[in-house]
C-alpha positions in Angstrom: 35.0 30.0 -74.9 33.0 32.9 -74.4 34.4 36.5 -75.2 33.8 39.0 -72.5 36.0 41.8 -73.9 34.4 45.7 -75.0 33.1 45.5 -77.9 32.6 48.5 -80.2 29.9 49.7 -82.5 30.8 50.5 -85.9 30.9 53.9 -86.2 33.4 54.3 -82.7 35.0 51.4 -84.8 35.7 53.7 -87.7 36.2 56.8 -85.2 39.1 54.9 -83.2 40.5 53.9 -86.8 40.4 57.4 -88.2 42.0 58.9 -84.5 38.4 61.1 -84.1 36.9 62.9 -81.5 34.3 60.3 -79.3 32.2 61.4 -77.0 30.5 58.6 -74.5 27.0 58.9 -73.2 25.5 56.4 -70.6 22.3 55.0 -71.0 20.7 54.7 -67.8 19.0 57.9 -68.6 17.5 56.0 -71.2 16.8 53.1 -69.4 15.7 54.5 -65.4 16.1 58.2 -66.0 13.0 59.0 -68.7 9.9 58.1 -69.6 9.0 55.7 -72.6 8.9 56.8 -75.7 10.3 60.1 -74.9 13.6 58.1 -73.7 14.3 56.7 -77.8 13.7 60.2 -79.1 16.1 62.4 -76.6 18.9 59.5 -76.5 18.9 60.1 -80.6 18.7 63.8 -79.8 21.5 63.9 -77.5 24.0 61.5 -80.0 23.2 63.8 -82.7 23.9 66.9 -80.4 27.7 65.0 -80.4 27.6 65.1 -83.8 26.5 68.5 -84.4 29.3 69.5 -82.5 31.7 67.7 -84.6 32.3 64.3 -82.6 31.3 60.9 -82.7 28.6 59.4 -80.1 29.6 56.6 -78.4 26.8 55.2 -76.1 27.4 52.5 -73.7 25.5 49.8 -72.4 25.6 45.7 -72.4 23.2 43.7 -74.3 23.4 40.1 -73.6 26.2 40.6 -71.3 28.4 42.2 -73.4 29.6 45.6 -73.2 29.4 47.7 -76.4 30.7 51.2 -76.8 28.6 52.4 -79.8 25.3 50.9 -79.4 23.4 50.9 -82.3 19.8 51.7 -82.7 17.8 49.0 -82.2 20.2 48.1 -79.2 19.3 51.5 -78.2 15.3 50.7 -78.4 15.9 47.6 -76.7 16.8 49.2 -73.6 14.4 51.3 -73.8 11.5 49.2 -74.2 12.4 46.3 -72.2 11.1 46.3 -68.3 13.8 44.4 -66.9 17.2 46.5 -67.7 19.5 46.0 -64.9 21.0 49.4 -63.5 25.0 48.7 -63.7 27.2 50.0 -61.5 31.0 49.5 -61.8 30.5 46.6 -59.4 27.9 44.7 -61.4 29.8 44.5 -64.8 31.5 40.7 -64.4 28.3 39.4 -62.7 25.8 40.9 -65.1 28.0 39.6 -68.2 27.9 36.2 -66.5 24.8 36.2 -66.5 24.2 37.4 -70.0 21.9 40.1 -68.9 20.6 43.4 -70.8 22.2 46.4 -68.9 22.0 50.0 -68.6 25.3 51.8 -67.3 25.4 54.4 -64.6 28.0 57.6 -64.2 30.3 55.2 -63.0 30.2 52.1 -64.7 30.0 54.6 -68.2 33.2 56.3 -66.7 35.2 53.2 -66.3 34.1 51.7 -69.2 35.2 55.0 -71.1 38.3 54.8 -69.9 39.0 51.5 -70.7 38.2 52.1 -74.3 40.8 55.2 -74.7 37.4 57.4 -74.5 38.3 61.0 -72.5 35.3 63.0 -72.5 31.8 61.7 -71.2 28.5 64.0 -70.8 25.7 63.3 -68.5 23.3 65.1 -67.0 23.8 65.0 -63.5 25.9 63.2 -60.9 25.3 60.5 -58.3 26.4 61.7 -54.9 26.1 61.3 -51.3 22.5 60.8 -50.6 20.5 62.9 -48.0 21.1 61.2 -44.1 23.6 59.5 -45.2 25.4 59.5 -41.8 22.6 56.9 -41.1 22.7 55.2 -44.1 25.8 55.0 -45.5 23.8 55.8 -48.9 26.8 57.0 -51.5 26.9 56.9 -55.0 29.8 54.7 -56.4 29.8 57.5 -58.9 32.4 59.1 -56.4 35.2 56.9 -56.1 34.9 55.4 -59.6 35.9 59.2 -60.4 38.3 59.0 -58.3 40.8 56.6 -60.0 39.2 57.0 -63.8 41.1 59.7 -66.2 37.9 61.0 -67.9 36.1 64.3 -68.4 32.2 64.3 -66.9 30.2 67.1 -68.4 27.2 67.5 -66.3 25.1 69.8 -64.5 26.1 69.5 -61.3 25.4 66.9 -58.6 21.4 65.8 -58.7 19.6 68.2 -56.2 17.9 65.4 -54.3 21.4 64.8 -53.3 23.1 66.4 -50.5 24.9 68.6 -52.6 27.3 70.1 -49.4 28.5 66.4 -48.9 29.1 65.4 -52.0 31.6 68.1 -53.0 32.7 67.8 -49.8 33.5 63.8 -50.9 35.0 64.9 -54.1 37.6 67.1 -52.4 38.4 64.2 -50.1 38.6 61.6 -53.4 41.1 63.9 -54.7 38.6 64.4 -57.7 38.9 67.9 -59.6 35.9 70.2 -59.9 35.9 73.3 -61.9 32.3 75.5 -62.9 32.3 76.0 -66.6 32.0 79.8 -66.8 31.5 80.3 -63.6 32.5 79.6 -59.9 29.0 78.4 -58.3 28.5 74.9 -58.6 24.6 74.2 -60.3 22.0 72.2 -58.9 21.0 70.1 -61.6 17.5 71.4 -62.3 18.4 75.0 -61.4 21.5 76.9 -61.9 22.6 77.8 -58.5 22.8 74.6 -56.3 24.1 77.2 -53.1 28.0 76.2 -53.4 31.5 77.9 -54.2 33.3 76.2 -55.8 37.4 76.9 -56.5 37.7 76.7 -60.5 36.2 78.0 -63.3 37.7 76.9 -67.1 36.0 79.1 -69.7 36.5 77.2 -73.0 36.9 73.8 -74.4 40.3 74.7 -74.7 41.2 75.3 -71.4 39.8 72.2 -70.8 41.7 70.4 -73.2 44.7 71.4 -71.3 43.2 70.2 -68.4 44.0 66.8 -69.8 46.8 67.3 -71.5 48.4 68.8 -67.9 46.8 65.9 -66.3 48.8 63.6 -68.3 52.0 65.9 -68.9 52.1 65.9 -64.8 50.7 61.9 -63.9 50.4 62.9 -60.7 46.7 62.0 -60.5 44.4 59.8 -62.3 41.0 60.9 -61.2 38.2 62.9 -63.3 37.5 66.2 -63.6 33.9 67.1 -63.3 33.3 69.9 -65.1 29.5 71.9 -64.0 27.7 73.1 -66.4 25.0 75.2 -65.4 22.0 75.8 -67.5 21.2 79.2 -67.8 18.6 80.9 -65.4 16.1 81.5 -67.9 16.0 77.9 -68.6 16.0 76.0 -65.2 13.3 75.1 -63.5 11.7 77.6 -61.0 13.5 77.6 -57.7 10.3 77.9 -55.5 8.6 74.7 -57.7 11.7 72.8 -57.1 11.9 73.4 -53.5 8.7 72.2 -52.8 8.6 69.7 -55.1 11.9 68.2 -53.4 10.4 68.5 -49.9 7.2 66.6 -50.8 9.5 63.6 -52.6 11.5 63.2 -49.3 8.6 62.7 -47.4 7.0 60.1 -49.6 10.5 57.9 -50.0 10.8 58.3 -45.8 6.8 57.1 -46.2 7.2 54.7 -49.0 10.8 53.1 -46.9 12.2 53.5 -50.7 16.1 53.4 -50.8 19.4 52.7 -52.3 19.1 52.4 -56.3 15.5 53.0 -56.3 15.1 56.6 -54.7 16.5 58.3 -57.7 14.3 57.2 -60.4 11.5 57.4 -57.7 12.3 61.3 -56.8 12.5 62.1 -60.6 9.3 60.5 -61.3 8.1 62.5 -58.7 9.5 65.5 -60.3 8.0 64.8 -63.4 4.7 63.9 -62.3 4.2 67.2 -59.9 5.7 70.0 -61.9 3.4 68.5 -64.8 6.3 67.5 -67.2 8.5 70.7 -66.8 11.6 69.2 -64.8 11.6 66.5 -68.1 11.9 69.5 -70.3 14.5 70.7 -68.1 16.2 67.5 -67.8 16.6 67.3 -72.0 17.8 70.5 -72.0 20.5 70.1 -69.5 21.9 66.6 -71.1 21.7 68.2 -74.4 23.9 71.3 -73.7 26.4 68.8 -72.0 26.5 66.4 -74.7 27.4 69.8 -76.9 29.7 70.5 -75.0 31.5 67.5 -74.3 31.8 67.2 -78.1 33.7 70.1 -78.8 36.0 69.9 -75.7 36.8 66.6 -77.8 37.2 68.1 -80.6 39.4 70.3 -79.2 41.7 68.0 -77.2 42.4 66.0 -80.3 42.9 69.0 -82.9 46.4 69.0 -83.7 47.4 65.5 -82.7 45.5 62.0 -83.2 47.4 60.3 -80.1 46.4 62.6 -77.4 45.6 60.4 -74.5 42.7 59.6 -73.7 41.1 60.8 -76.7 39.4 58.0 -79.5 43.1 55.8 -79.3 43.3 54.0 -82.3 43.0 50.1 -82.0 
């Protein structure tokens, strides 16, 4: 009879043993969101920026339909190399492990599967949200209301800026899911630092955000995520003007091109990538590597002091 439980690499093996800090990672970034070869170099980039930082890197994916927290190199490679890496959703877990499949998780499938493995803190680089004309197409990211009922902390820089940023907070306050700026009060727009938003909350340490969680769970009056925004500072985002115009050209070629649903996201940062001449990539490395950095210590810091804080690398 076939297994379909998580199963863990060995390192978050020995992590959850030893009651350390873990820190997941998706790996659709590896898999739709960066180029090859430049995808194996920053996914072993960003896991050692977790371990810099004093926690252990836990990247998810499946492989043969199964789900592994903790994928190891070569599984790591594997994704990255192979042409056919389905893009998984929280929806297309059960059928892709049915079907044995190589996948690649998104925001929410990584959430949900961080969760479920007593994982608290997840960075990313940006969010999926609800997309532009969306009161046409009904085009939102399940990102939203898989936050919505999973426990987790999502580092990331903001909602992506091909997104319609208004809207999607706007969904997040609806969702009941909790947004705070870290350091500051304007929520960023992925690739620059200012995405044009207020935004209520601003925790200004991992510590504060460690009691975030520990609140969260002292209260259990909610469930959802917190996404915490972490803006990249001006001198390192990508130039407001290029972006602008870069954006505007990529939504007339996806209205040209009639691309949609999971496809206009890799498609727009292609587009990016191509027309700014390889700058939005650099910017793009940048931005997951400060999350990743700081995810790690705000796990570090929710654990310090206690090995059963909830949420936090739960021994098996």
């Amino acid at each position: 009879m076939t297994d379909f439980a998580i199963r863990y690499g060995e390192h978050v093996t020995r992590a959850r043993r030893d009651g350390r800090p873990v820190v997941a990672l998706e790996s659709t970034i590896i898999s739709h969101g960066l180029p090859h070869p430049d995808n194996i170099r920053v996914a072993r980039e960003i896991e050692q920026a977790v371990r810099d930082n004093g926690a252990v890197p836990a990247t998810i994916g499946m492989i043969d339909g199964e789900v592994i927290v903790g994928l190891e190199d070569a599984q790591v490679e594997r994704l990255a190399s192979a042409e056919s890496v389905a893009k998984l959703s929280v929806r297309d877990l059960a059928i892709a492990a049915a079907r044995r499949a190589d996948g690649a998780t998104t925001v929410a499938a990584t959430s949900a599967i961080a969760a479920a493995a007593g994982i608290g803190v997840f960075a990313t680089g940006g969010l999926g949200g609800v997309h532009r004309e969306a009161n046409v197409t009904y085009d939102e990211s399940a990102d939203l209301t898989a936050l919505a009922r999973t426990p987790i902390v999502v580092v990331c820089a903001g909602v992506k800026s091909i997104l319609d940023v208004g809207a999607t907070l706007e969904r997040l306050e609806t969702l009941g899911v909790s947004v705070a700026g870290y350091r500051t009060r304007r929520f960023p727009g992925f690739f620059i630092t200012d995405g044009g938003f207020d935004i209520d909350w601003a925790l200004d340490s991992p510590e504060q955000v460690a009691d975030f969680i520990k609140a969260r769970t002292a209260q259990g009056a909610t469930e959802g995520a917190l996404v915490l925004a972490n803006p990249l500072p001006a001198d390192e985002q990508l130039d407001p003007a290029l972006h602008d115009r870069t954006l505007a050209t990529g939504l007339n070629l996806l209205a040209e091109q009639n691309i949609t649903g999971k496809a206009v996201t890799p498609f727009l940062l292609g587009h990016f990538h191509a027309s700014t001449e390889g700058r939005s990539l650099e910017v793009n490395i940048r931005i997951i590597l400060r999350n990743a950095a700081l995810a790690a210590q705000i796990a570090v810091a929710a654990t310090s002091g206690s090995k059963a804080t909830v949420g936090f690398a739960v021994p098996a």
